[in-house]
N, C-alpha and C positions, 0 to 999 in steps of 0.2 A: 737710433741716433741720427742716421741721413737723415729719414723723413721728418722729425722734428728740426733739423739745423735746416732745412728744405722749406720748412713752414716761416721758418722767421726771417728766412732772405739771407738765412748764410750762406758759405763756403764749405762743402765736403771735401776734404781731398779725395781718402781713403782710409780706408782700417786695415790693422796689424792685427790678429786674432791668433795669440800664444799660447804658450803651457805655462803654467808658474815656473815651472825649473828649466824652459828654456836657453835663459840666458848664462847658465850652467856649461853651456855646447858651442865651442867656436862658431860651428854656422850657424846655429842661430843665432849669434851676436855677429855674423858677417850680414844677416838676410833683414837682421834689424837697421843694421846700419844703413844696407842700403834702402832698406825705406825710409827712414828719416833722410836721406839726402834727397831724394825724393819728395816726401815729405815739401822740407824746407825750400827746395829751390821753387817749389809749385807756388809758394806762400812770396818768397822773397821776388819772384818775377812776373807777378798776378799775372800767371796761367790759368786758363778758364779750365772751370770744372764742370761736368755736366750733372743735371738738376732730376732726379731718377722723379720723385713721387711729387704725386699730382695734390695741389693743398684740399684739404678734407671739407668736402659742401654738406653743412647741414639739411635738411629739409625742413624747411617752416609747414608744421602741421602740428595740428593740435589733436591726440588722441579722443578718441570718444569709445567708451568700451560698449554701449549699445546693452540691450536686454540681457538677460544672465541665459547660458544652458541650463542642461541637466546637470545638478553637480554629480560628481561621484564619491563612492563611500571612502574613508582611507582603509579601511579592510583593514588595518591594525600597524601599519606604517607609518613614521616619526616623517614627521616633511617638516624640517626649517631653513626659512628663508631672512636672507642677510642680506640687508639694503645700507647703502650709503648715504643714504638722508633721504626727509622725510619733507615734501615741498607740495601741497595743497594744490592741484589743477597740472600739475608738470604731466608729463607723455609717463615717465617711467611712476608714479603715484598712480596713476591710471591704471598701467598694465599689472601693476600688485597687486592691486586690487581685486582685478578683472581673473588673475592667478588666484588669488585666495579665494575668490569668490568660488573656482570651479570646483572646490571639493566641500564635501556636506558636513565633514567634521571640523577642528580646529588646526588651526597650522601657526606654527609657532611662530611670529614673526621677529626681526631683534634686528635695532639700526646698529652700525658700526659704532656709534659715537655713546652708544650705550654698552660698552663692552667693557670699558676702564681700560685702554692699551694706555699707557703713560709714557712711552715710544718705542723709536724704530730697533730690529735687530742691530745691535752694535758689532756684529763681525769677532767678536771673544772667543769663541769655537771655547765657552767654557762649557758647552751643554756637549763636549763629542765625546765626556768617558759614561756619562750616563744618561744623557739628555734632560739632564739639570741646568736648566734655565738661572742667567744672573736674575733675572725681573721673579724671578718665584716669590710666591708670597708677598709681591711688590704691586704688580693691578692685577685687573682681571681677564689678562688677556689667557694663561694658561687653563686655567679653571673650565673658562668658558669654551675654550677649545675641548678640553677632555671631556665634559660633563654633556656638551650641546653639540656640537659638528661632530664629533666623532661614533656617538651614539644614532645619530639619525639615520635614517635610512635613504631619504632624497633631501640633496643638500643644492639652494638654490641661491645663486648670488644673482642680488638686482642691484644697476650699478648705472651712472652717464660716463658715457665717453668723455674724459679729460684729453684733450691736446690727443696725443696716439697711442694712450692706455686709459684703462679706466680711473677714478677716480686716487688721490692719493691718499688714503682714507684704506682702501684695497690694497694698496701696493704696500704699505707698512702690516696691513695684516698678512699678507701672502710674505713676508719677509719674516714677520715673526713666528711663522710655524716651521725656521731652521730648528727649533727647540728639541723637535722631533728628528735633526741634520738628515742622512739620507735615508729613511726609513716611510712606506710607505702605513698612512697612516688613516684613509678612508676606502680600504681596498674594497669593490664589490658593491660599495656606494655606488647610486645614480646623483649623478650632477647635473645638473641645468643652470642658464644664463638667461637673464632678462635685460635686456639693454638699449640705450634709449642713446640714438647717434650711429653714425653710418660706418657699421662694424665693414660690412662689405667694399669699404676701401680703402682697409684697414686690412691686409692678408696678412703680417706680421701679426696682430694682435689673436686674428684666429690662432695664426697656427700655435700660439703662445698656450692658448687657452688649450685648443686641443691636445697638444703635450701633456700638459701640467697633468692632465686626468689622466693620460696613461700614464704616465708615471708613477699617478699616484695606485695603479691597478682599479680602476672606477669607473663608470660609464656614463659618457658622455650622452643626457638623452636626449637635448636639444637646445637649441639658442635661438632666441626671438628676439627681433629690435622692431623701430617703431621707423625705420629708414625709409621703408618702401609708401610708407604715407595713406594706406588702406584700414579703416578702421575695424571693419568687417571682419577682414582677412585676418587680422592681429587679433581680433577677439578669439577666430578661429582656432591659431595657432596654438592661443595661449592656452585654452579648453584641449585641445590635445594635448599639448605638454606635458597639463596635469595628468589627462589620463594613459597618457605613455609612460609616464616616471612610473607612477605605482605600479602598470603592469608587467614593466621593465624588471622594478624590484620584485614585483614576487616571483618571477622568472629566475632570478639571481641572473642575468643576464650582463653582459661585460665585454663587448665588442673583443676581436682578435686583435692583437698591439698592432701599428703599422711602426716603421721605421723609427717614428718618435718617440713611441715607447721603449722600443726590441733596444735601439741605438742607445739610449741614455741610460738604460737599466743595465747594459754591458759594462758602459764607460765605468760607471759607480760598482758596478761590480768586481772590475779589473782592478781599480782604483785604491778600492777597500782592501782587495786581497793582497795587495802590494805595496806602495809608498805610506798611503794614508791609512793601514793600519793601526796606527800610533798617529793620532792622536783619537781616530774613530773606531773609539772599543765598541761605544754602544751599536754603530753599524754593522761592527765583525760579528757583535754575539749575535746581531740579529739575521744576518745571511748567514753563515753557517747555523744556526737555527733551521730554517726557514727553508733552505735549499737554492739558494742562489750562487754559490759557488758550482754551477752547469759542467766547469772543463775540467779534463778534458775529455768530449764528446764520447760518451758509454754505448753508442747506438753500435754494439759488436757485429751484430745481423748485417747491418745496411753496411759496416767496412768490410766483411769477409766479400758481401756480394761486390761491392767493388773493387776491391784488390782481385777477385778471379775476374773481372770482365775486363779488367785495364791487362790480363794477364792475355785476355783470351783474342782482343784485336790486334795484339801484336801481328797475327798472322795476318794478312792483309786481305785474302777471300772472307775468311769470318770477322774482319771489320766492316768490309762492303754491307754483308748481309745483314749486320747489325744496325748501320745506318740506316737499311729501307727501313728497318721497323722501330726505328728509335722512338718516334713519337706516340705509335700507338703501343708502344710497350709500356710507356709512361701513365696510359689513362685504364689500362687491363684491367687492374685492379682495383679501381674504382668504379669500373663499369656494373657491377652487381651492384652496389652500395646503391647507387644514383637508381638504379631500376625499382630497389624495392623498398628504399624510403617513403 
């Protein structure tokens, strides 16, 4: 939201970032307040605000994809790729191309605008008892979601940078797969991006993209843009891409979560097993299903060993000694592992 009010020559003040039930809580309704007066005197006594992000420089280049590689086989691997339009000579028509071209079989290709979405998620949380879509039976956006992306094995979206997200053509489709509300739903999938505009100054939008795959339990295999202005190099990329997704997927390979997955899969975890049980049945049956209700933490071994060592530095000679070797007591038992892998 800055960086677009930043692009058009507006005024940030700042953002209030709350809970729904919040304002349920004296002080939250005291901490609210005093942001709005804040807020308002900043607005009522043009107080300067300062201007964080830098506006977004395209680069005038025109892609050229050069001679084809080697393609490689798909070894028995669904790849579909989802573009936002279809524009004759553009950088991102180029790089699809130049993507399709790297593999020897077919690869499904399918524009947005050929999907039948007829629109946006309207927020009705009437899909949270069984992920029963109001649009069912209505276009073809559910369909095409169960029967094409969720079947695939490398799912690849090719897309231009809009303003400081992609396309909005993407944004209504990333909206309407709530259908599914918080249920992960290409887990183990290999994802890829193709993208034509200067993602690289754009770190919101990464980490946007990067999230969403871990969330969704999916592997992130690579992102390519056409920013850095190298034709060569892009054709390079795009040839490995291909041949990292497939070798990614037959690996069943799936990066370790960071913070963005670990964090948001908690939150929706906590969430589910608590307030928003009612109205998201379909999410309860699917984590107790599934084994996401984690607490509270079963690791008996690792609490006995702690309750005796937090027992044992009480005495203060055998906390000293525990200190000199604290650290390498930590790698002990890893150090076989590392030696004979």
């Amino acid at each position: 939201m800055q960086a677009s009010c930043d692009d058009l020559g507006m005024k940030f003040v700042d953002f209030f970032s709350s809970d729904m039930y919040d304002l349920t809580q004296d002080e939250s309704q005291e901490r609210l307040l005093s942001f709005a007066g804040q807020f308002f005197s900043t607005v009522e006594k043009g107080y300067p605000v300062p201007r964080v992000f830098q506006p977004l420089k395209r680069r005038q280049f025109s892609y050229q994809s050069g001679s084809a590689g080697e393609p490689v086989e798909l070894r028995g691997k669904r790849v579909l790729l989802l573009a936002d339009r279809e524009e004759e000579g553009s950088n991102l028509e180029g790089m699809i191309q130049r993507f399709l071209g790297a593999f020897s079989g077919t690869v499904e290709r399918v524009n947005l605008s050929d999907v039948g979405i007829k629109g946006g998620c309207l927020g009705c949380v009437q899909c949270a008892f069984d992920n029963e879509c109001v649009y069912q039976d209505r276009d073809g956006y559910i369909e095409f979601y169960k029967q094409k992306v969720t079947t695939a094995d490398i799912f690849v979206c090719a897309s231009d940078l809009t303003g400081r997200y992609l396309s909005s053509s993407w944004k209504q489709f990333y909206d309407r797969r709530f259908f599914n509300t918080h249920i992960p739903t290409i887990a183990g999938k290999q994802l890829a991006f193709i993208i034509s505009g200067p993602l690289s100054q754009n770190a919101n939008l990464r980490e946007v993209l990067n999230a969403s795959v871990e969330m969704d339990h999916a592997n992130l295999a690579g992102i390519v843009t056409d920013e850095f202005g190298d034709s060569a190099a892009i054709s390079g990329l795009l040839d490995r891409l291909a041949e990292k997704a497939l070798s990614l997927s037959e690996q069943g390979f799936v990066k370790p979560e960071t913070f963005l997955g670990v964090s948001g899969r908690k939150i929706f975890r906590d969430a589910v097993w608590g307030r928003m049980r009612f109205p998201f049945l379909a999410d309860h049956k699917f984590y107790t299903e599934n084994g996401y209700y984690d607490f509270p933490q079963e690791d008996t071994e690792a609490l006995e060993f702690s309750l005796e060592m937090i027992e044992a530095i009480k005495d203060p000679e055998t906390k000293q000694e525990i200190r000199k070797s604290l650290k390498s007591s930590m790698v002990d038992s890893l150090k076989h592992i590392v030696e004979t892998r």
